[in-house]
C-alpha positions as CSV (number, residue, x, y, z in Angstrom):
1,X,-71.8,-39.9,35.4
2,X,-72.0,-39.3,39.1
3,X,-72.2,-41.9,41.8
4,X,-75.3,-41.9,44.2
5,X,-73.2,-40.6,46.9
6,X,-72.4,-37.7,45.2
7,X,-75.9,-36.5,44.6
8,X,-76.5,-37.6,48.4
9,X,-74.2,-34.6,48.8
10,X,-76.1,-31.9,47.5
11,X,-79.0,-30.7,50.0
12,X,-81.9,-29.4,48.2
13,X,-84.7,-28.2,50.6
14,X,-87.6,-26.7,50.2
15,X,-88.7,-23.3,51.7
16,X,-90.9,-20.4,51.8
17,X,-89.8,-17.1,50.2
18,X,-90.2,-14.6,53.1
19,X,-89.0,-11.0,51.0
20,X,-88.3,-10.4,48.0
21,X,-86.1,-7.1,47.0
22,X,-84.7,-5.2,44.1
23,X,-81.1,-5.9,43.5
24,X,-79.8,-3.1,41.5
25,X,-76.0,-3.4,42.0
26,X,-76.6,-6.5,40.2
27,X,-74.6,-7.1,37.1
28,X,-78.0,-8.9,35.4
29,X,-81.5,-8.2,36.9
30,X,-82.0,-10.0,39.7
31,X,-83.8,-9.9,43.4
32,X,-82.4,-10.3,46.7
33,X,-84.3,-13.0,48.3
34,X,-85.1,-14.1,52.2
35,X,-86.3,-17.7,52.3
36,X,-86.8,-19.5,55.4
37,X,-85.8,-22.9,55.3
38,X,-87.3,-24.3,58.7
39,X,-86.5,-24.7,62.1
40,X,-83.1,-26.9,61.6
41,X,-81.3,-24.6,58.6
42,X,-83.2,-21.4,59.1
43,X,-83.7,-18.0,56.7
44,X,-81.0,-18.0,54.2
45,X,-80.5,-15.1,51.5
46,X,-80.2,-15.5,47.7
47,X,-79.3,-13.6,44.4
48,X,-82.4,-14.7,41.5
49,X,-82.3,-13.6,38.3
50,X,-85.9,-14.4,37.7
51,X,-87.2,-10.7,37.3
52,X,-88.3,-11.3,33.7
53,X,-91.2,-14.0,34.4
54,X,-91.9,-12.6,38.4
55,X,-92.7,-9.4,40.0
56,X,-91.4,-9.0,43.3
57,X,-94.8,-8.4,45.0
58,X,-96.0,-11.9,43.8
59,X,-92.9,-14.1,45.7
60,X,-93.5,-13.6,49.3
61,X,-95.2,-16.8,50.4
62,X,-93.9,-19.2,47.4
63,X,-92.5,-21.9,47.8
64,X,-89.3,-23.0,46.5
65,X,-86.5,-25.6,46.4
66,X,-82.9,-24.8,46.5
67,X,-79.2,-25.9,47.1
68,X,-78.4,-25.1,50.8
69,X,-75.1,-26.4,51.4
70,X,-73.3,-24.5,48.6
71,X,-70.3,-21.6,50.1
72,X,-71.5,-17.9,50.0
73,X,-70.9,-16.6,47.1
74,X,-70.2,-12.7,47.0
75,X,-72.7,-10.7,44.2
76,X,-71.6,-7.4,44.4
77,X,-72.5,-6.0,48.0
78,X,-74.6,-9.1,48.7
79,X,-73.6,-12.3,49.9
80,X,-76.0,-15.1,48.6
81,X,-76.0,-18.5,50.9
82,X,-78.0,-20.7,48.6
83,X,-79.3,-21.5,44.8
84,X,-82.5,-21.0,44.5
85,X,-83.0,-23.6,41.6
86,X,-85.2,-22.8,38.3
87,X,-85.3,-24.1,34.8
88,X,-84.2,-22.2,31.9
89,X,-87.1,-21.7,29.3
90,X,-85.0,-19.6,26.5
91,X,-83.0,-16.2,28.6
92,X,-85.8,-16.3,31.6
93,X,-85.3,-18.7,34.4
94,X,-88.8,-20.9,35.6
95,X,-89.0,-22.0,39.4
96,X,-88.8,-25.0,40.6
97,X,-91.4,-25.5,43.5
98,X,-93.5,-27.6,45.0
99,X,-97.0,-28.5,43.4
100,X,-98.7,-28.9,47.0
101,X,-97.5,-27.1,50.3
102,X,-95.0,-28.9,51.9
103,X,-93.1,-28.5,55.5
104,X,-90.4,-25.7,55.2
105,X,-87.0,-27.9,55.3
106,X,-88.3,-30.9,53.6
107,X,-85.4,-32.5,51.7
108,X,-85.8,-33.0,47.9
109,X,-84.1,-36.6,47.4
């Protein structure tokens, strides 16, 4: 069990996914996202492995929520600076997103 002011420390936001780009360095298939966050935490880039359920031309303009207080983490030549958060349905990975269109930067709480 974790107190409430441990999940007060994770920041999930929501933002909008601004590119999305092959990855092929990556050790599983995944896409090098851009995903803009708002005014007060700004673009931030990710590493997704969600290329099974999502072609890359469909992501620009989603919505998503995701960790943004996380280090960088170093994949291969690309250094990801949030978790773009999904469910797992079997292997494939689902993404968590808003049902209606929300500010960019809304906190998930």
């Amino acid at each position: 069990m974790i107190s409430w002011q441990d999940f007060e420390k994770v920041d999930m936001r929501v933002g909008t996914i601004l590119e999305a780009e092959e990855f092929p360095e990556a050790r599983n298939p995944a896409y090098k996202l851009k995903v803009d966050f708002g005014e007060e935490i700004g673009v931030k880039r990710s590493s997704a492995q969600i290329t099974t359920l999502y072609r890359r031309e469909e992501l620009p303009g989603r919505q998503v929520i995701a960790v943004v207080n996380f280090p960088p983490k170093q994949i291969g030549p690309f250094m990801s600076e949030c978790l773009v958060m999904g469910v797992y349905q079997g292997n494939d990975v689902v993404l968590l997103q808003p049902v209606s269109k929300v500010e960019n930067g809304s906190r998930i709480g």
